[in-house]
C-alpha positions in Angstrom: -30.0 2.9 -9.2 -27.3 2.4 -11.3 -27.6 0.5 -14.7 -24.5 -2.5 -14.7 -22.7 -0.6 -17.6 -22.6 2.8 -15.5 -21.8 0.7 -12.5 -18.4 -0.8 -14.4 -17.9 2.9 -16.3 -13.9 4.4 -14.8 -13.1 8.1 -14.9 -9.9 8.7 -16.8 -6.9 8.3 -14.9 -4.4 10.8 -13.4 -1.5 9.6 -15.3 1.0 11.0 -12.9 -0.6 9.3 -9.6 -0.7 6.3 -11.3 3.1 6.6 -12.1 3.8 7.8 -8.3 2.1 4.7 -7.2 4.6 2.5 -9.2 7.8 4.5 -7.9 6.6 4.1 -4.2 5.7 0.4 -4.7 9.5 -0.2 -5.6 10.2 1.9 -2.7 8.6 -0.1 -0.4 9.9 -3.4 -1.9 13.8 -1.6 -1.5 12.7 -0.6 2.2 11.8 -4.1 3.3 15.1 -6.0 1.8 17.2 -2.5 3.1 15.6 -2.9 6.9 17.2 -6.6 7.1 20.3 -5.5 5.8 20.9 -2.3 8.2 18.1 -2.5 10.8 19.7 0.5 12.5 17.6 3.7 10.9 20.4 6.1 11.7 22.3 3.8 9.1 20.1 3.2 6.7 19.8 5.8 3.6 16.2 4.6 2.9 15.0 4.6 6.8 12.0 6.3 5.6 10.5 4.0 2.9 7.9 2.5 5.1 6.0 5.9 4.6 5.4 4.8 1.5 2.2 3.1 2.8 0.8 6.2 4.1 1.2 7.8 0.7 -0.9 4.7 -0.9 -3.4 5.7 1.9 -3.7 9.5 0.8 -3.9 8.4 -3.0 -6.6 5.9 -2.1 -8.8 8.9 -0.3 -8.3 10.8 -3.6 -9.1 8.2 -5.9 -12.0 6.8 -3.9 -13.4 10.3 -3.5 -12.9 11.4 -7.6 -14.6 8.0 -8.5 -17.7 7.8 -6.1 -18.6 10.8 -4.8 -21.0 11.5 -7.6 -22.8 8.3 -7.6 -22.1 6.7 -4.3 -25.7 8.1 -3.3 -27.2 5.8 -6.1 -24.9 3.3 -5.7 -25.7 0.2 -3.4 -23.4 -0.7 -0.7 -23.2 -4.2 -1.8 -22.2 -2.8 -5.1 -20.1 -0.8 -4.1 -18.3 -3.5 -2.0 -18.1 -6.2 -4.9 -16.2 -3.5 -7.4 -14.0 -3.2 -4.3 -13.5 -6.9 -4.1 -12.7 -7.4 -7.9 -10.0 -4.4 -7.8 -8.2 -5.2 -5.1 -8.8 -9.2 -3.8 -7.6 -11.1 -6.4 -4.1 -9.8 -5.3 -5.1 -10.8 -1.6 -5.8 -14.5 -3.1 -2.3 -14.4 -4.5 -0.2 -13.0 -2.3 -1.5 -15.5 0.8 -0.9 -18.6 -2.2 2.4 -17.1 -2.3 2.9 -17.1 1.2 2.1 -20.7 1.5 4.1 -22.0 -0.3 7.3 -20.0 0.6 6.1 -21.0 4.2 6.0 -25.0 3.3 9.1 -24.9 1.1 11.5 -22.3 2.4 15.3 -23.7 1.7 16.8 -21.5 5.2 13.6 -21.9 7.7 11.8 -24.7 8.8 8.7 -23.4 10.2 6.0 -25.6 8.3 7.4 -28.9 10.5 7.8 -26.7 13.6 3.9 -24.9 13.0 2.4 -28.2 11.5 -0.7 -28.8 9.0 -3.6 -27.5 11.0 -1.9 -23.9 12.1 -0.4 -23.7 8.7 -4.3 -23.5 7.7 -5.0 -21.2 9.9 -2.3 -18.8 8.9 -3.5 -19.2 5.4 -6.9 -18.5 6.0 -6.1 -15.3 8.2 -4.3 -14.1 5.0 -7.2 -15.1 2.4 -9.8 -13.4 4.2 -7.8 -10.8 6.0 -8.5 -11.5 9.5 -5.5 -10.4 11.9 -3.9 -13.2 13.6 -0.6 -11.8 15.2 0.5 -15.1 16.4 3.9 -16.0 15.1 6.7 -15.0 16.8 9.3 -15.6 14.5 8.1 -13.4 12.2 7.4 -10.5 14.7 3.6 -10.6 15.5 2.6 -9.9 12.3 -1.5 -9.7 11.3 -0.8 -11.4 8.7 2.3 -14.1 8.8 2.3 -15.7 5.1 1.8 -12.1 3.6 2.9 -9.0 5.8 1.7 -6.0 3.6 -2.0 -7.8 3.8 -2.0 -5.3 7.3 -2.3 -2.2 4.7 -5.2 -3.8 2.9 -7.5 -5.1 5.9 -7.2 -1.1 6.5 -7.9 -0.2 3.3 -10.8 -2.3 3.3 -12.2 -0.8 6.6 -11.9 2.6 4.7 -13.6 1.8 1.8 -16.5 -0.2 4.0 -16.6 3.9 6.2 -16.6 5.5 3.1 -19.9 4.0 1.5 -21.4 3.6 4.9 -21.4 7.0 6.1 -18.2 9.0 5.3 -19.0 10.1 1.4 -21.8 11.6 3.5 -19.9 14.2 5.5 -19.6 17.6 4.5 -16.5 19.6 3.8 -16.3 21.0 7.3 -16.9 17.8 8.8 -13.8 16.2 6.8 -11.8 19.0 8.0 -12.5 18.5 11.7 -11.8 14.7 11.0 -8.7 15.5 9.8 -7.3 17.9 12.8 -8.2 14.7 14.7 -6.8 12.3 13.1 -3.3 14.5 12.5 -3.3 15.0 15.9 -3.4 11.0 16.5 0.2 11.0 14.3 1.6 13.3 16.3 0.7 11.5 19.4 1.7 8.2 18.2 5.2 9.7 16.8 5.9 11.0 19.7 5.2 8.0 22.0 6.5 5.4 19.9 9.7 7.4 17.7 8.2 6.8 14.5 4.9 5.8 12.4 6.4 2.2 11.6 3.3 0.8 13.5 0.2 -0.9 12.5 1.7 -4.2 10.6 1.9 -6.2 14.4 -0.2 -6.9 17.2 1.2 -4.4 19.7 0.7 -1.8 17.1 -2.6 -2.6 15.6 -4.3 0.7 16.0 -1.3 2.4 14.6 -2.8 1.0 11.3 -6.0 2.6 11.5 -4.8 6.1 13.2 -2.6 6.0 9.7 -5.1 5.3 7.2 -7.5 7.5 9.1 -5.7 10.3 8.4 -4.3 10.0 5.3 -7.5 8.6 3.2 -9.4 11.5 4.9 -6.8 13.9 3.6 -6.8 12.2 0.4 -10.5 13.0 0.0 -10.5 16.9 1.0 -7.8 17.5 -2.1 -10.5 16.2 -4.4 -13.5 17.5 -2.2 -11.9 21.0 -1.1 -10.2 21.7 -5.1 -6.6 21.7 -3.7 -5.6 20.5 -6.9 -2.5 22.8 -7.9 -2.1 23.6 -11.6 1.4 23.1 -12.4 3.8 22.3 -15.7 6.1 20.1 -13.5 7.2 16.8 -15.4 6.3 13.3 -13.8 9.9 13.2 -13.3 10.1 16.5 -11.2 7.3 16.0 -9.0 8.0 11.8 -8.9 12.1 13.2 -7.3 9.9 15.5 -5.0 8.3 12.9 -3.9 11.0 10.0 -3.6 13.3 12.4 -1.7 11.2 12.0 1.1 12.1 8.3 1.8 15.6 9.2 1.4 15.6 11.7 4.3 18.1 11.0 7.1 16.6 9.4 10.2 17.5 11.3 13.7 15.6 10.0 16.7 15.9 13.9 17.9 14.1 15.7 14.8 12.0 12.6 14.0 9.3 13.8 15.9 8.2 16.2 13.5 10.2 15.1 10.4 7.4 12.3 9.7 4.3 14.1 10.6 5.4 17.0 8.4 5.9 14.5 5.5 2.3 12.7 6.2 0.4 15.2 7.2 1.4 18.1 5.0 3.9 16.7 2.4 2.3 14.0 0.9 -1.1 15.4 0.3 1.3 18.3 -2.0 2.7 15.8 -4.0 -0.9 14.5 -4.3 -2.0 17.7 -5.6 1.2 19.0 -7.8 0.6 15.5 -9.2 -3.4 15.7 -10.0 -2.6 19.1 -11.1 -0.1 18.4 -13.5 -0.6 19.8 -17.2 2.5 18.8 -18.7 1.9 15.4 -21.3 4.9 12.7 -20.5 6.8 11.4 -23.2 6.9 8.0 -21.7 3.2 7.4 -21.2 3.0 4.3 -21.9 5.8 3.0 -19.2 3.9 5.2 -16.5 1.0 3.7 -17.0 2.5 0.1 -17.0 4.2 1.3 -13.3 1.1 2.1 -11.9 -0.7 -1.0 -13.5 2.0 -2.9 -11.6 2.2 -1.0 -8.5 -0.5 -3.0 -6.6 0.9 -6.6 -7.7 3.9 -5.5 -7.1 3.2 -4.7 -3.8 1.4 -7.8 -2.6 3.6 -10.3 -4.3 6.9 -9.4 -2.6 7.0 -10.1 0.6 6.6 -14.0 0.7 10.2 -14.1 -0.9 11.2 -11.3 2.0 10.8 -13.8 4.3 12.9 -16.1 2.4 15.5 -13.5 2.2 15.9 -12.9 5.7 16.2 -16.8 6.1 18.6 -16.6 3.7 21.0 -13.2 5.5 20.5 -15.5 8.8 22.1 -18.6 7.7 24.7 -17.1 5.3 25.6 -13.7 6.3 26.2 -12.6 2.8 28.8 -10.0 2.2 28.3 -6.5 0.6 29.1 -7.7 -2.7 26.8 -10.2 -2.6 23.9 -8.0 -1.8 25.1 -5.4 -4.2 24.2 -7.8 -6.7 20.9 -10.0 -4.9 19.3 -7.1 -3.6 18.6 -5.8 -7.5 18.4 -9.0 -9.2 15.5 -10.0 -6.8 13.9 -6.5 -7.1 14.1 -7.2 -11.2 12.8 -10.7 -10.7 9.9 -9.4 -8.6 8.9 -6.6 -10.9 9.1 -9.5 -14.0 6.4 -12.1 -11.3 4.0 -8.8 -10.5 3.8 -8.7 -14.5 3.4 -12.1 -15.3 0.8 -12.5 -12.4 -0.7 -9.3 -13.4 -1.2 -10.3 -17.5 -2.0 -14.3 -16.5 -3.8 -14.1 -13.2 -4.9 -10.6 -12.0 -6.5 -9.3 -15.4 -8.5 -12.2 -16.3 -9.7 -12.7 -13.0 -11.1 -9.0 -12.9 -12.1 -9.6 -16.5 -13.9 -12.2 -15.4 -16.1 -11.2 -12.2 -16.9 -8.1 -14.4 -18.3 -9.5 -17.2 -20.4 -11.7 -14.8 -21.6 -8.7 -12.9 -22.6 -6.4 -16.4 -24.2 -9.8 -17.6 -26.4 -9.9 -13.8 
């Protein structure tokens, strides 16, 4: 069994990854304001960005696999689960407070009067505890109302809770059969439903897992298998490798195989030119701060989505007005993920780690 200091002991970090993780986060927050503003994909120049979540996924299967493979047979499962909680449920806690109180005092919607006190709650709770409750229909169905992106993190969670159950287990082979599998599900689900932008709803639900299925299990064979490819690319080369794939034109004809080629095959390259890169960034210290604030970034935006949408409703704003919203918001997003990261996120991880070296 593991001692409390091994237990809270990191590998060093692939700098690069890290850096990725911060560029797609951005991405994503882009994608959400871009999909109000055009909502037709054939329009929209980053119709793509939602793919950004299935790159987190693949990341997460490399990471997971680099930092517990080796001791996840002498680590407890209970362990295991509360290092999990402190990394990544802080940020839940936030984003659902967020959520709330955008809900209650939203300037352009008045959904707390219509929803009242006890199904606000509700809504709330679903969001702090990540339990799916697709149940308001003005904002689509989604799992999780206050918070929307919470739907990428009650998957994550039932990854993580496979991996220390029984998938570290698996051999090599079996990973690679898994894999085949769960590829073929994308495939199946592109082609039924035009596209991967599923598993955030009720109607989609399993959408969510067939994506994180794949893509975590992908994410561990690069570590597991060695797919790591050496490489002197700069974080900036591989990072426009990887960002022109959100910015690829979206045809309802070719689409088919356009985002299964970029999840199945494309994203788990980047994965590995990244891992594998040699060559030292000048900028170190900003990458790092990108992928420090790729995660709060992520889980603090959408709460003042919904208030933009309220907002494009009532006013209709013109292009110039967007031309100048759309960035200011991103900036003033990026400034709250730091702030809540530094004040809020930090200390609270400080804190439950400190308690659990001192158990």
């Amino acid at each position: 069994m593991y001692s409390n200091n091994a237990l809270l002991q990191s590998k060093p970090h692939f700098l690069n990854l890290d850096g990725f993780r911060g560029l797609v986060a951005l991405i994503v927050v882009l994608f959400h304001f871009m999909e109000i503003i055009q909502s037709d994909f054939t329009k929209n120049p980053l119709a793509h960005g939602f793919l950004g979540v299935d790159f987190f996924f693949c990341l997460s299967g490399f990471v997971i696999a680099y930092a517990y493979d080796q001791r996840a047979v002498q680590l407890s499962i209970w362990d295991f689960i509360k290092l999990r909680l402190i990394r990544l449920h802080p940020f839940v806690v936030i984003g659902a407070i967020l959520g709330l109180l955008s809900f209650i005092f939203d300037p352009f919607q008045n959904l707390y009067e219509q929803y009242g006190f006890t199904q606000t709650i509700i809504f709330f709770l679903n969001g702090l505890f990540l339990i799916p409750y697709p149940m308001m229909e003005e904002r689509f169905f989604n799992l999780f109302s206050f918070n929307a992106p919470s739907w990428s993190l009650f998957w994550e969670y039932v990854s993580n809770l496979f991996y220390i159950l029984i998938i570290y287990k698996f051999s090599k082979n079996m990973l690679s059969i898994l894999a085949i599998i769960f590829g073929l599900s994308i495939f199946y689900i592109v082609y039924t439903h035009h596209n991967l932008l599923g598993g955030w709803n009720g109607e989609t639900f399993w959408h969510g897992g067939a994506r994180v299925a794949y893509s975590f299990t992908i994410g561990m064979l690069i570590f597991r298998r060695n797919w790591i490819i050496p490489n002197n690319l700069s974080f900036y080369a591989i990072g426009a490798l990887l960002l022109g794939s959100f910015f690829t034109p979206y045809n309802e004809t070719t689409n088919w195989i356009l985002e299964p080629f970029i999840v199945l095959v494309y994203f788990p390259f980047i994965v590995a030119l990244g891992a594998g890169s040699t060559r030292k960034a000048k900028q170190t210290k900003y990458i790092n701060l990108a992928g420090e604030l790729s995660y709060p970034l992520y889980m603090i935006h959408y709460p003042f989505i919904w208030i933009f949408l309220g907002y494009y409703m009532a006013h209709n704003p013109s292009s110039q007005e967007l031309l100048m919203l759309v960035p200011a918001s991103t900036i003033g997003l990026v400034l709250l993920a730091f702030i809540s990261y530094r004040y809020l996120d930090k200390p609270i991880r400080n804190y439950f780690k400190i308690r659990l070296l001192n158990k």
